[in-house]
N, C-alpha and C positions, 0 to 999 in steps of 0.2 A: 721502502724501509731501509734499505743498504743507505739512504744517503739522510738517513734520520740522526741525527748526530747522539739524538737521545738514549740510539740505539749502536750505538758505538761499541757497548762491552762483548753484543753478541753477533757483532758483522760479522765473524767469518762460521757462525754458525749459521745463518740465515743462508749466507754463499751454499753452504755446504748441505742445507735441507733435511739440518737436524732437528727442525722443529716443527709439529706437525699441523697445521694453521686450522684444521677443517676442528680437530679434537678441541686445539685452542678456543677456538670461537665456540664451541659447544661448551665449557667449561665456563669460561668467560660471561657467558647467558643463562646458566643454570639457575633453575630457582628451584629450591627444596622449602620451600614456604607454601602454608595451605593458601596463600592470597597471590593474586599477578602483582601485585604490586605492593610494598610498604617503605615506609623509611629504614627499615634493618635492611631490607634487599636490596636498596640502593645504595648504601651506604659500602656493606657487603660487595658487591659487584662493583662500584669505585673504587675500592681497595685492591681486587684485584686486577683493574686494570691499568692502574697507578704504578702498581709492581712491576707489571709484565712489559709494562714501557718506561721503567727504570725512571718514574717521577715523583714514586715516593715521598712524601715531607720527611725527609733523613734531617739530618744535623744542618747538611753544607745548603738544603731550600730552607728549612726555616730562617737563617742567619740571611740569605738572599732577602727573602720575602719581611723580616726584623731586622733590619742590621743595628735597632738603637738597642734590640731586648738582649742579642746574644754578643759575645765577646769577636775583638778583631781578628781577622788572621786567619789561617787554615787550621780546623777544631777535627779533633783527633779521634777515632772510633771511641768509645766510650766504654766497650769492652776487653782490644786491647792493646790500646794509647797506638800505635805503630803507625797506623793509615790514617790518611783522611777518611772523614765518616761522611759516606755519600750511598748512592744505590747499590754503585759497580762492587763495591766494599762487603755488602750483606752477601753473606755463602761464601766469602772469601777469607775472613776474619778467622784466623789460627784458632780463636774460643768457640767458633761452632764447627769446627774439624770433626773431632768426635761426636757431636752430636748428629751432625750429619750422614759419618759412615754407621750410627746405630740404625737411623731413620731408613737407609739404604738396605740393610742386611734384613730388618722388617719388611718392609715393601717385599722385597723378591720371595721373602717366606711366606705373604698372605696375598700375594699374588700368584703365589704356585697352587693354594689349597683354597683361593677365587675361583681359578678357574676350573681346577678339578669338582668345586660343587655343582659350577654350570655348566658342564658340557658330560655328556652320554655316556660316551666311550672313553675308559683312560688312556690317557697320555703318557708315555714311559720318557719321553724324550723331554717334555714340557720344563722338568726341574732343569736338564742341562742347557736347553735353549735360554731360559731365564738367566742362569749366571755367566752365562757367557755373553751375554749383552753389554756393552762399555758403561751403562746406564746402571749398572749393579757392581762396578768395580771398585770394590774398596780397598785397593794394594795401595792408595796414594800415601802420602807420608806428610806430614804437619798440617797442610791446607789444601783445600778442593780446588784443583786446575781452572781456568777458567773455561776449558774448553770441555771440561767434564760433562755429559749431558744431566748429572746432579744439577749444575749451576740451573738451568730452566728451570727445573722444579721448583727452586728456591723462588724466582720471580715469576711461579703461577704458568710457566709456559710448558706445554703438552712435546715431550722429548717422542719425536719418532722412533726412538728402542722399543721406548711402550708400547706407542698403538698396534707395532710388528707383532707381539704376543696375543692382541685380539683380532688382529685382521688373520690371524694365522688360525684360529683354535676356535673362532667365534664365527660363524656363517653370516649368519643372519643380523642384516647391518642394521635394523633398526634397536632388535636384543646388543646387538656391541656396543651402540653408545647408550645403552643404558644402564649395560652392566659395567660400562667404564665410568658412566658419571658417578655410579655407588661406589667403585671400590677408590676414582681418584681423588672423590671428596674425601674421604677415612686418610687415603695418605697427606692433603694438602692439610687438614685443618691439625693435625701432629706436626708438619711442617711453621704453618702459623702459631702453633701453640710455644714451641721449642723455638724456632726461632726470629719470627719477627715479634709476636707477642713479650719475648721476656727480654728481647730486646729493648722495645717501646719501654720497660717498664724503668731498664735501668735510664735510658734516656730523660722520661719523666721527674727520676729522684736526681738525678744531674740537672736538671731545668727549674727545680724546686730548691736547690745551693744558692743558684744568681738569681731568685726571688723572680721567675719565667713562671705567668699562671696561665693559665686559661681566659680569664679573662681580659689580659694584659693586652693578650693575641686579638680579642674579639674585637677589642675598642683602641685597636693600635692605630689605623688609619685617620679616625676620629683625634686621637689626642696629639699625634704627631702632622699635622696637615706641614704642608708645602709652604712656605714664606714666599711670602706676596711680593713680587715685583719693588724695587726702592722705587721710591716716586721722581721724577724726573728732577736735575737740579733748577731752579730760574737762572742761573748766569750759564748755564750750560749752552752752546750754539744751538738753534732748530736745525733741525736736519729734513729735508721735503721727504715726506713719509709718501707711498705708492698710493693714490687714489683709493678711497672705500667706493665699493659697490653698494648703491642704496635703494634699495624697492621702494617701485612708484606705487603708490596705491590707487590709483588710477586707472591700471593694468587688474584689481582684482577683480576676479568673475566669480558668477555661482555656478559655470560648469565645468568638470577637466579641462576642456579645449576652451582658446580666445581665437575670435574671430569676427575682424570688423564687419561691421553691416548685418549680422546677425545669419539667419536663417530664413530662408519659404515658410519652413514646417516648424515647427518646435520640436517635432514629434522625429523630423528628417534623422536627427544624431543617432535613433534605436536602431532605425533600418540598417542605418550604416556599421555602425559598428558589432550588429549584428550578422552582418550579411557575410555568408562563407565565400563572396569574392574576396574578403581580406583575408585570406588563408596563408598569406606568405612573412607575413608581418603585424607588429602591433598598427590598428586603426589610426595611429595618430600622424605613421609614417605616411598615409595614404593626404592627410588634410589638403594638402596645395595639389593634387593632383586630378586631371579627370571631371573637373566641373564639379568639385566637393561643396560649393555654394548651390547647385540646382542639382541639388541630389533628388527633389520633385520632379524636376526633367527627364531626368534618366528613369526615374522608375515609369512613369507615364508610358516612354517609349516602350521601357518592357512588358508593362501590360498591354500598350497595343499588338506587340506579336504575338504576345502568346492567345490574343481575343484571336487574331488573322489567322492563325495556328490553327484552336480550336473551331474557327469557324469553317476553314477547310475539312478538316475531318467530320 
């Protein structure tokens, strides 16, 4: 992951094992749907794993993935003009500064009165454990550090300050991640409401300016194809082009394996490539070896030892 270039905004937090991979991936797989499977769960679960490896369809892929739909050049966050508008960008954007420390000051409040409903005994200590985590710090000033373990939350990824507060207060590991997928679902989907959600939307009415639909994107491949090769000039010199390779048809068979003169058996090919002498390799490795034409012969032989065998006993 350190040499994932994709994941470049949070290398020196992966270094540093700010992020907690077991929660992550339990997050990442959650389904809160009465069915294993549908098209919202799929889609749902692509989204967030899209985020969390910072490959988004932000501004700067769709323009990659369009470059006839969207304008040249490096295109500017949409919220507030300053940056390039890319992954790394999202939670970092001056315009969701405050929304993020209100998101932050919530979480630590119903995160304190979470766990005080699930666990037996109180906790006196629980409220100051919780603000003193770097993960509830909101002293920053204009925009969220990138080193902030906010920034994860924002792309879906599970900040080990968190799981520190149920692995401490919560015993019993199978009730912890279950009381952490209820209460980190309630923080994430405020998260995607606030801020990729209303992001998406201003992006959408920026994309609906330069006449970008929906279905422009669907049938973009289709209407923009690849210009076909110019055709050769005639006064131009031949140039000796490298040999084509051309299949003899003469060579085709009706079984996997060719091989002249055929077989004893018809039936020889099962034994063989059944037989757990080929244990070390694919059967095909074995063809030229070992008398593979009187694969009859051999078996013969072993049924006479094992009669000589049997008949001794």
């Amino acid at each position: 992951m350190v040499n994932n270039k994709a994941l470049s905004p949070i290398k020196q937090q992966i270094i540093d094992g700010d992020i907690d991979w077991s929660f992550t991936k339990e997050w990442l797989n959650s389904n809160d749907q009465d069915v294993p499977c549908s098209a919202k769960l799929s889609k749902r679960q692509g989204n967030r794993i899209k985020k969390c490896n910072f490959i988004y369809p932000t501004i700067d892929i769709q323009q990659r993935n369009y470059p006839r739909l969207y304008p040249l050049g490096s295109i500017p966050c949409i919220e507030c003009t300053s940056a390039r508008d890319d992954n790394t960008h999202v939670g970092l954007c001056k315009e969701h500064s405050i929304h993020i420390k209100n998101i932050l000051m919530r979480a630590a409040h119903d995160l304190h009165e979470f766990i005080i409903e699930n666990t037996k005994e109180g906790n006196f200590t629980l409220k100051d454990t919780i603000m003193n985590l770097p993960l509830f710090n909101t002293s920053f000033v204009d925009v969220l550090p990138q080193s902030h373990p906010g920034y994860l939350l924002i792309h879906h990824l599970v900040p080990s300050d968190l799981v520190k507060i149920f692995n401490i207060y919560i015993n019993d590991k199978k009730l912890r991640f279950s009381l952490f997928l209820k209460f980190f679902s309630t923080l994430m989907s405020s998260i995607d409401t606030i801020i990729w959600t209303r992001r998406a939307s201003l992006v959408k009415h920026w994309e609906h300016t330069l006449s970008i639909t929906k279905n422009k994107k669907r049938f973009y491949r289709k209407r923009h194809k690849k210009r076909a090769p110019p055709s050769p000039d005639p006064g131009a010199p031949v140039h000796n082009s490298p040999p084509r390779r051309h299949y003899n048809p003469q060579h085709l068979t009706t079984t996997p394996y060719y091989r002249d003169g055929g077989f004893n058996d018809n039936l020889a090919h099962i034994r063989w490539t059944t037989s757990n002498y080929l244990h070390s390799g694919h059967w095909t490795t074995y063809r030229d070896n070992m008398g593979f034409n009187n694969i009859d012969l051999f078996l013969t032989l072993q049924n006479s030892f094992l009669k000589n065998v049997f008949d001794i006993i």
